[in-house]
C-alpha positions as CSV (number, residue, x, y, z in Angstrom):
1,X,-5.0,-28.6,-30.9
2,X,-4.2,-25.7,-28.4
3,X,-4.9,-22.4,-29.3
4,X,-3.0,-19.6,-27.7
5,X,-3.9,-15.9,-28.1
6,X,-1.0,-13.7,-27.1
7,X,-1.5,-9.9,-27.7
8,X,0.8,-6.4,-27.3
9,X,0.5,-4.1,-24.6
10,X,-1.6,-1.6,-26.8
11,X,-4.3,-4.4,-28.4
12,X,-7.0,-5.4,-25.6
13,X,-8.5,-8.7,-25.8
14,X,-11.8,-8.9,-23.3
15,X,-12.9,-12.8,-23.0
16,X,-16.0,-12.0,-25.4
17,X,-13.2,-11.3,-28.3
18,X,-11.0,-14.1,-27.0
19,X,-13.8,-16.4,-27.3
20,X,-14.8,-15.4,-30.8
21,X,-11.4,-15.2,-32.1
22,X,-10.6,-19.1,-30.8
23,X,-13.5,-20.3,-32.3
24,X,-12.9,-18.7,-35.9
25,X,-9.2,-20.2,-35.9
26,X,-10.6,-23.7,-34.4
27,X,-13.5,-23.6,-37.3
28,X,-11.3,-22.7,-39.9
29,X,-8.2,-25.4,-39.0
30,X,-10.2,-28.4,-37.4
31,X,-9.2,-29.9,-40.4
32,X,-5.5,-30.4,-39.4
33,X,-6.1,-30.6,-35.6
34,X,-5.2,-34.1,-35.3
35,X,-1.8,-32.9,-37.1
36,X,-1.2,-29.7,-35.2
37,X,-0.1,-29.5,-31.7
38,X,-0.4,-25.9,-30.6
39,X,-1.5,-22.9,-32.9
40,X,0.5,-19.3,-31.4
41,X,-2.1,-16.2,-31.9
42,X,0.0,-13.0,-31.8
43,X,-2.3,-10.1,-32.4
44,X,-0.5,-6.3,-32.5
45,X,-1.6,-2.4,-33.6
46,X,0.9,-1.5,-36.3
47,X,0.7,2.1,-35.1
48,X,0.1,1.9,-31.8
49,X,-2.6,4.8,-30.6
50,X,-2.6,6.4,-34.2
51,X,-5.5,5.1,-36.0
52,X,-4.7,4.0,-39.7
53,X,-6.1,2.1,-42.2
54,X,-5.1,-1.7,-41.7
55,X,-2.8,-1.3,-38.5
56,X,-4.3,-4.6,-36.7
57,X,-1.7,-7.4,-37.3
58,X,-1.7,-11.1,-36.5
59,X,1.1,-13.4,-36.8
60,X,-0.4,-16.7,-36.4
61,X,2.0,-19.9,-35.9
62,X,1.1,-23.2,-36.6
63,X,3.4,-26.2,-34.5
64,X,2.8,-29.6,-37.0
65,X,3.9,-32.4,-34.5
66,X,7.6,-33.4,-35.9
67,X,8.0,-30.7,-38.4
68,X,9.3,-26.8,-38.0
69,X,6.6,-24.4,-37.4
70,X,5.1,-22.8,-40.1
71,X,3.9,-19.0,-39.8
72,X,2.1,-16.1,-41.6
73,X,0.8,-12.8,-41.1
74,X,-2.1,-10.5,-42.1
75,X,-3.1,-6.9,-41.6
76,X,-6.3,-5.6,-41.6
77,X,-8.5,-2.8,-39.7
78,X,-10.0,-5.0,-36.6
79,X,-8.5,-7.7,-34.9
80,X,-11.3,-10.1,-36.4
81,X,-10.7,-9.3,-39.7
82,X,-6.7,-9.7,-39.4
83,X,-7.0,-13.1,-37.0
84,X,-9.8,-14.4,-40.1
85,X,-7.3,-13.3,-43.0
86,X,-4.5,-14.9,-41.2
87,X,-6.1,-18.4,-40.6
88,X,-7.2,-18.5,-43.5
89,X,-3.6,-18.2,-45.3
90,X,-2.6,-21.1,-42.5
91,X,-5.1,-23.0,-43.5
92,X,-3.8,-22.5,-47.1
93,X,0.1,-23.7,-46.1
94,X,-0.9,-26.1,-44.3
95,X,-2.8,-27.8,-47.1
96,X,-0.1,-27.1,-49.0
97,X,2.1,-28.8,-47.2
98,X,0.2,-31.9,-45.9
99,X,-0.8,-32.5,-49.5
100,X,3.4,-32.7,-50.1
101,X,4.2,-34.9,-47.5
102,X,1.1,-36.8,-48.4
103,X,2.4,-37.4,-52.3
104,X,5.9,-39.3,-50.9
């Protein structure tokens, strides 16, 4: 499973928080990586330089190999917390579906 982290021009992602974010979405979807062929990371500040309460957002895409993608989003105040919240609603879908396909 290939993990790609893309981000807006006003979120910066240094390779320490690339590192940790790509591990929390590997650890929390291993599960489905021989099922998944590419997960898309897309991490964006709601507000831009304003500073609000939960203005980190990821939209986190999940490519199934021979199925449409599947997608969901989160906000939250860090990027962490909105990457964590998000795979953990993929992981949730994906379950979801798998467990369908599974009962046919």
């Amino acid at each position: 499973m290939q993990i790609q982290i893309n981000s807006d021009k006003s979120v910066v992602v240094d390779s320490e928080l690339l590192e940790i974010l790509q591990t929390n979405v590997s650890t929390t979807l291993e599960r489905f990586d021989a099922q998944i062929t590419r997960i898309e990371v897309h991490l964006s500040d709601v507000n831009g330089l304003r500073s609000s309460d939960q203005d980190k957002r990821c939209l986190m895409e999940a490519r199934p190999a021979g199925r449409d993608p599947v997608v969901v989003t989160n906000q939250a105040d860090n990027l962490e917390d909105a990457v964590r919240g998000a795979a953990q609603k993929l992981k949730r879908m994906l379950e979801s579906l798998f467990g369908r396909l599974g009962e046919r």
